[in-house]
C-alpha positions as CSV (number, residue, x, y, z in Angstrom):
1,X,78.0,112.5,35.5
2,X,80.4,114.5,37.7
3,X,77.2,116.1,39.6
4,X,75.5,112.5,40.3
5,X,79.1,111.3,41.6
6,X,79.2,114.0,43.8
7,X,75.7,114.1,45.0
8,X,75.8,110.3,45.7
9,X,79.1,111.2,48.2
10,X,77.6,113.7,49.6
11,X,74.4,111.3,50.5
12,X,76.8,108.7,51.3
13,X,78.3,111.2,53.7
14,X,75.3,112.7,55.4
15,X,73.6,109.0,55.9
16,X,77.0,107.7,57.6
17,X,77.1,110.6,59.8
18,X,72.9,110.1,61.0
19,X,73.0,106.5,60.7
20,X,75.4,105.3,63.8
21,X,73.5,107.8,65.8
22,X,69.8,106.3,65.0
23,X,71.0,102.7,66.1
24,X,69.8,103.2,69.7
25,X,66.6,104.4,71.3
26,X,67.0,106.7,73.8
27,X,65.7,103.5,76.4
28,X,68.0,101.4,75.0
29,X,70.9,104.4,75.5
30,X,69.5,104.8,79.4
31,X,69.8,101.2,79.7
32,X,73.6,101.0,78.9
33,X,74.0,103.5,80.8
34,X,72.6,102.4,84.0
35,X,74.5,99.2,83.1
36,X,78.0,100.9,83.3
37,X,77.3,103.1,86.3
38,X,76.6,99.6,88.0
39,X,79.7,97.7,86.5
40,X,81.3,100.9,87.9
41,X,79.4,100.7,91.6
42,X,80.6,97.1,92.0
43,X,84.0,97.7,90.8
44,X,84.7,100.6,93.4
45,X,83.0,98.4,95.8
46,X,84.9,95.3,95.1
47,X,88.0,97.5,95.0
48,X,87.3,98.9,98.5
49,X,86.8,95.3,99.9
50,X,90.3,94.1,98.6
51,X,91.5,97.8,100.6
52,X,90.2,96.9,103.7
53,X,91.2,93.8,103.5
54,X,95.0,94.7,102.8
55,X,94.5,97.4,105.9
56,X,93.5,94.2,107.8
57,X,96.3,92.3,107.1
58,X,99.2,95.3,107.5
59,X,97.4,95.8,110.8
60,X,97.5,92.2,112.3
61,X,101.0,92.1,111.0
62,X,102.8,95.1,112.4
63,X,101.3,94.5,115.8
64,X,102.6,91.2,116.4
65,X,105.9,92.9,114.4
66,X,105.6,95.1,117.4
67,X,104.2,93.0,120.2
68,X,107.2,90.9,118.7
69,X,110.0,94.0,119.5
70,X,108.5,94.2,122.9
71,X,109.6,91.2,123.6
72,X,112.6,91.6,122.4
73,X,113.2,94.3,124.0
74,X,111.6,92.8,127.5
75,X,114.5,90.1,127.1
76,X,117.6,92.4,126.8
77,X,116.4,94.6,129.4
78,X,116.7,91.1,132.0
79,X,119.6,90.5,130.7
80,X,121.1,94.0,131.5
81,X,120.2,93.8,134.8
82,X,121.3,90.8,135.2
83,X,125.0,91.9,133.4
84,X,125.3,94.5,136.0
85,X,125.2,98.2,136.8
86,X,127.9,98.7,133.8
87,X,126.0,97.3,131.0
88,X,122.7,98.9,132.7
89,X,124.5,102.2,132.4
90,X,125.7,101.7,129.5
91,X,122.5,100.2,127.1
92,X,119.7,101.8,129.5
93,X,119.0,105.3,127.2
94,X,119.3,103.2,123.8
95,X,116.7,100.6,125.3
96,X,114.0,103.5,126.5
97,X,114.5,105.2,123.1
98,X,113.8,101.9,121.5
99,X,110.5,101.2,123.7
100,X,109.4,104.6,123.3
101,X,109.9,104.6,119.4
102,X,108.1,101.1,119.6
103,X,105.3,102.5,121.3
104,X,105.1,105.5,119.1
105,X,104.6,102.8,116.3
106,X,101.8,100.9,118.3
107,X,100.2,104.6,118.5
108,X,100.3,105.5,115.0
109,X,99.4,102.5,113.6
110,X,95.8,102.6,116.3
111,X,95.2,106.0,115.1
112,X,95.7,105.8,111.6
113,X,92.3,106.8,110.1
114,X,91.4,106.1,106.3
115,X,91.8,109.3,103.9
116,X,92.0,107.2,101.0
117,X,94.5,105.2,98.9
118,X,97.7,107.8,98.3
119,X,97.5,108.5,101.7
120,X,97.2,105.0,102.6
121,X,100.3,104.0,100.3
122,X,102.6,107.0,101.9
123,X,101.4,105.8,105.8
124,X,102.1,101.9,104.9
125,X,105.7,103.0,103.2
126,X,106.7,105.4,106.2
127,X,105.7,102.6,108.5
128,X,107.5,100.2,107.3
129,X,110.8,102.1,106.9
130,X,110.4,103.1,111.0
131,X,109.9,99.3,111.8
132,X,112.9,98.4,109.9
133,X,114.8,101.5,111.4
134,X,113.7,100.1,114.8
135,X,114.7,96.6,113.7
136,X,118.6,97.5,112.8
137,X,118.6,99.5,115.4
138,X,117.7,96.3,117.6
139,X,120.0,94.2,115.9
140,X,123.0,96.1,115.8
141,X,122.5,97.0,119.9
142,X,121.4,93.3,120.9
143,X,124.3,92.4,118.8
144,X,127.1,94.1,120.7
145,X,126.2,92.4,123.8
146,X,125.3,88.9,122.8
């Protein structure tokens, strides 16, 4: 009795072990496969469009951001010159150092070049925290002579 117990587990075993693998035909395997490498293509495709897409929008906004500064800049430079030869002395170095830096910014952000999405995330978060340096800076300069 013991012997037919065990010889009935032991079939049991063996068929549940060769049964889950005989369930698909080696077409059928090929098939889900090619299935899954195309869910995969179209997820890395739909994952790069929503990339570029982001790119395109940081872009467009950090130029006028900077075409913005420009300006900004543009107008306190008139208004040095017409303040006087004091206040031109003065402001003059702080205002090249804040076009330069602002041109700087225009540069990187034209010469950026796509090495992927890290590198991506660390360019976007360094380029934000020099536009908001360049923006306090702005404010706290424009500020003392308004």
């Amino acid at each position: 009795m013991i012997r037919h117990i065990f010889t009935f587990a032991v079939i049991g075993f063996i068929a549940g072990i060769l049964l889950p693998g005989c369930g698909k035909t080696p077409e059928q395997q090929v098939d889900n496969a090619k299935e899954k490498v195309g869910e995969a293509k179209q997820e890395l495709k739909d994952a790069r469009t929503e990339y570029l897409a982001e790119w395109q929008t940081f872009k467009r906004e950090s130029e006028q951001t900077i075409e913005a500064n420009k300006k900004r800049i543009d107008a306190f430079r008139e208004k040095m010159e017409k303040a006087g030869p004091k206040v031109k002395a003065k402001y003059s170095k702080e205002v090249a150092m804040l076009e330069e830096k602002n041109s700087d910014l225009k540069k990187k952000l034209d010469e950026y070049k796509d090495e992927g999405r890290s590198k991506w995330e660390e360019f976007k978060t360094n380029f934000k925290h020099d536009m908001d340096g360049i923006g306090r800076t702005m404010k706290d300069l424009f500020k003392d002579t308004d």
